[in-house]
N, C-alpha and C positions, 0 to 999 in steps of 0.2 A: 828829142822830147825832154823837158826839163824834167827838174825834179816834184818842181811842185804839180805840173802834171799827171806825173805817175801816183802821186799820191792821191789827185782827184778822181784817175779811173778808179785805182785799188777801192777808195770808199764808194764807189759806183756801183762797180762789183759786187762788195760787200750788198749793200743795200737791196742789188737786185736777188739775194739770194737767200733774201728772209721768208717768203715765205718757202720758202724750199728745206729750209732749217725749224719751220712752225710746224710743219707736217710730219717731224714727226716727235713733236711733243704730246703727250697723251692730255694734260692740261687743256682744263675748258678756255675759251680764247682768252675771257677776259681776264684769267691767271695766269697766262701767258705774259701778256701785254703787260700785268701789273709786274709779272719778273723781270721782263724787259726796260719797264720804265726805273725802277729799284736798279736796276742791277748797272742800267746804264747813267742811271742820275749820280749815282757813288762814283763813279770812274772821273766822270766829268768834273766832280765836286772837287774832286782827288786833285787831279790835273790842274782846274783854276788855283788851289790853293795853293798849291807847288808854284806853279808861277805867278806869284803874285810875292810869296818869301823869295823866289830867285829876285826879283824886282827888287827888294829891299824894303819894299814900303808894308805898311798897313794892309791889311786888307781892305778895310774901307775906304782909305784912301785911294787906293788901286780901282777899285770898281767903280764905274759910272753908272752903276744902277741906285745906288746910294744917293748920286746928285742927282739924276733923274728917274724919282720914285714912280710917277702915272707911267712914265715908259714903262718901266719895268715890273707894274701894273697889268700894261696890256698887252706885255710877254707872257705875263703867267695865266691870263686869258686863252691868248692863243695856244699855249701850251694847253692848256686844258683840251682846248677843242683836241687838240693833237693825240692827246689821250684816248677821248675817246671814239674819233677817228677810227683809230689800230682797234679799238675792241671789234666797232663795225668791220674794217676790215679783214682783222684775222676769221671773225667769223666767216664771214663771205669766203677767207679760202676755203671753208671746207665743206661750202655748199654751192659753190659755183667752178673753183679751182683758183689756182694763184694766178691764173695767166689772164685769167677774164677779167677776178676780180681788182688787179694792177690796173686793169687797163680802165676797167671803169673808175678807180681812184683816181689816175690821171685827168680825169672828167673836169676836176677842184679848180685848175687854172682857168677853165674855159668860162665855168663857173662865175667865177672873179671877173673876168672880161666882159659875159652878158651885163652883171651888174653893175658896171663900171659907170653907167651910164647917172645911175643915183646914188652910189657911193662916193665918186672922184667926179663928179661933174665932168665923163669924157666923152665925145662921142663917138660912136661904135663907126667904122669903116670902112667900106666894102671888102677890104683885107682879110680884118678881121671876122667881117658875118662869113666870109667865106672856109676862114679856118675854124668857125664855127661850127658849119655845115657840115663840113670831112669830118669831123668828128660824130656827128651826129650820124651821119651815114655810116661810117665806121663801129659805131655803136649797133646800128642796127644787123651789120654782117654778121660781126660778132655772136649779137644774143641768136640771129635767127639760123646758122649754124645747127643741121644736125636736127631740124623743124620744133614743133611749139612743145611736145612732149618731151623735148630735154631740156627744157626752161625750168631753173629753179627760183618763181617768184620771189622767192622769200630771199635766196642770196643776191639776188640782182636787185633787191630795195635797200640791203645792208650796204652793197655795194655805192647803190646813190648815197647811201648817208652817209659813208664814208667820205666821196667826195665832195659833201657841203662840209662836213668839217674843215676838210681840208681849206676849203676858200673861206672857212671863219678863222681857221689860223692863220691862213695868206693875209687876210683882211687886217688883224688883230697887230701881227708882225711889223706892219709899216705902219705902225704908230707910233713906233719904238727907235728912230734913226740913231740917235746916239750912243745905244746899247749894244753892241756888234760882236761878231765872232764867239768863241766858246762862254763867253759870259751869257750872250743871249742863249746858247744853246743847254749852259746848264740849268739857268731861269727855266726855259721850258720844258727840259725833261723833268724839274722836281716837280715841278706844277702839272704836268700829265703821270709823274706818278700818283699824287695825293690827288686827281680827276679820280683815276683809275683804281684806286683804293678804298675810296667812297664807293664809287659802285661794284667794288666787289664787295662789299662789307654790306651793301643794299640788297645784294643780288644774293647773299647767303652764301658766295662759291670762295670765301679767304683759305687758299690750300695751306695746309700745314707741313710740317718740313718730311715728312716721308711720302705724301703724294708729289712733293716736286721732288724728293732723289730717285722714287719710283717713275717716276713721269718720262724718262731718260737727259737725267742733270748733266752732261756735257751739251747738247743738243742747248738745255736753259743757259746754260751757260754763256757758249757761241753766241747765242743771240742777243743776248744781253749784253756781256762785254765785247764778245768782240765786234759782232756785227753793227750796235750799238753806240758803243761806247767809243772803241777804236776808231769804227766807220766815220763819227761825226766828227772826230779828234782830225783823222787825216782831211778830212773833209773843211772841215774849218782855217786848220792852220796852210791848205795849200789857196784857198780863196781871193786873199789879199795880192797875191801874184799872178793871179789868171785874168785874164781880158773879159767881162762880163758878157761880151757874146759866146765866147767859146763856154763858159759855163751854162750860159742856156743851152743851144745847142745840144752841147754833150750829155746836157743833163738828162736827156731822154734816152741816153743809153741804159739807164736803168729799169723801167719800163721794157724798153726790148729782152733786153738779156734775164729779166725776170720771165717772159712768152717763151721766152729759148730753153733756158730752164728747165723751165715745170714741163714744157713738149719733152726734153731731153733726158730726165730724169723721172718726172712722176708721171711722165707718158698720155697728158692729157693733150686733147682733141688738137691739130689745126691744122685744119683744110685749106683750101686755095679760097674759100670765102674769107673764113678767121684771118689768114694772115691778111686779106689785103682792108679786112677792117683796122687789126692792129697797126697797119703801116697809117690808114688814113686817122685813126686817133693818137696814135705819136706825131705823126706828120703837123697834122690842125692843131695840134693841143701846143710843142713846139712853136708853130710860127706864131699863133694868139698871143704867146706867153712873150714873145721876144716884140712882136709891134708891140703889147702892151708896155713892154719897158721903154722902148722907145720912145714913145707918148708921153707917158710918166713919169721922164727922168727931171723934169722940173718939180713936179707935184710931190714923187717917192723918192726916196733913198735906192738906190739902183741892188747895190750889192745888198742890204740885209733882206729885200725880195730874196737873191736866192741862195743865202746862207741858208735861211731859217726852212724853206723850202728844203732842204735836206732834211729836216727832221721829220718831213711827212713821210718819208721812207723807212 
């Protein structure tokens, strides 16, 4: 196993075990997420700036989002979505669970695929309606798990919104090919901070500094730098040496091991229904995502699809 490997699971890992580390910040979601997007835009800032002085150069000479402004335009788009994505999402964990509501963010790819058809001029497959379908089926195990009186309407619609963001950031991201690796990924976290800042400042919840030491500040911490910041840091600089199939693939281990998780620690639900919807909406969402790249290695940029696709985690 290489090195740059071990670094991809390590930020896998990490990712899968955010909301595991959200639950138990006492923070309303969307000050969660605004500490998470702060806390992890500064590290990232941190990092590009350092090596850009290790380089010798300028900073603006260094960065390609300087020569290409509208890219880096429609990173900070996508970023936004991205933002507020995690707001929908964090809520959803903690009216649905973290295991459900992953699994319905993972929805965002497939998302991307149905629409592909008016976005990318592609057309759809029998491949793909079919890893469509397992997912849809898989959806339905899922919610219907435990009958209609354990349904939380409300977290399973935060849940869809999360995963249309998510395919407005997927969408947003490939507009951007020359923008790559930790540049695009700080572009998007300062820009899903300042999303995420605006609607707290709208929403009236801007926590002040003794609700977040009170809140449990290592827990805010974790998330932010390490799980965050770290995550995307290992995440990015092992990408350039991976084979873009094995990053798709693998990439669904985070998905799983967030279901393993929260079943293993926060003790929530999964029956022989649940699990075998989870396997068919990892499974369908998975292969959609990998024919989709196939398809689209002419039309998109192969890798910053799933560079940036880390930041949905």
């Amino acid at each position: 196993m290489s090195r740059s490997f071990k670094k991809y699971l390590a930020s896998l890992l990490l990712f899968g075990s955010n909301g595991i580390v959200a639950s138990s910040i006492t923070l309303a979601s969307s000050q969660v997420v605004l500490m998470r997007t702060f806390l992890g835009a500064l590290l990232l800032t941190l990092v590009l700036f350092v090596s850009a002085l290790r380089r010798g150069g300028q900073l603006r000479q260094s960065l390609s989002s300087f020569q290409h402004p509208r890219q880096a335009a429609s990173l900070a788009i996508s970023g936004a979505a991205l933002g507020i994505g995690w707001i929908f999402l964090f809520a959803a964990y903690r009216l649905i669970g973290v295991g459900v509501a992953t699994l319905a963010y993972y929805t965002g790819p497939v998302i991307v695929m149905a629409l592909s058809p008016l976005l990318f001029k592609e057309h759809l497959t029998p491949a793909k309606l079919l890893g469509f379908a397992a997912v849809v089926t898989g959806a339905f195990l899922v919610v219907a798990q435990g009958g209609a009186a354990s349904i939380n309407l409300g977290g399973l619609a935060l849940g869809g919104l999360s995963a249309v963001a998510y395919a407005v950031m997927v969408v947003f991201s490939k507009k951007a090919p020359d923008v790559k690796g930790i540049e695009a990924a700080t572009i998007q976290l300062v820009a899903s901070f300042a999303a995420v800042a605006v609607c707290t400042v709208a929403m009236g919840q801007v926590p002040d500094v003794s609700a977040v030491a009170a809140s449990n500040l290592p827990a805010t911490l974790m998330l932010g730098l390490v799980n965050t910041g770290i995550g995307c840091y290992l995440y990015f600089s092992a990408m350039g040496d991976l084979p873009v199939q094995r990053v798709a693939v693998c990439g669904y281990l985070e998905p799983l091991s967030a279901v393993v998780l929260s079943a293993l620690i926060l003790g929530e639900a999964m029956g022989p229904a649940r699990i075998l919807g989870a396997a068919l909406i990892i499974g369908g969402a998975a292969s959609t995502e990998i024919l989709g790249q196939r398809s689209l290695r002419e039309l998109l940029p192969r890798r910053i699809g799933h560079a940036t696709a880390a930041l949905a985690h």
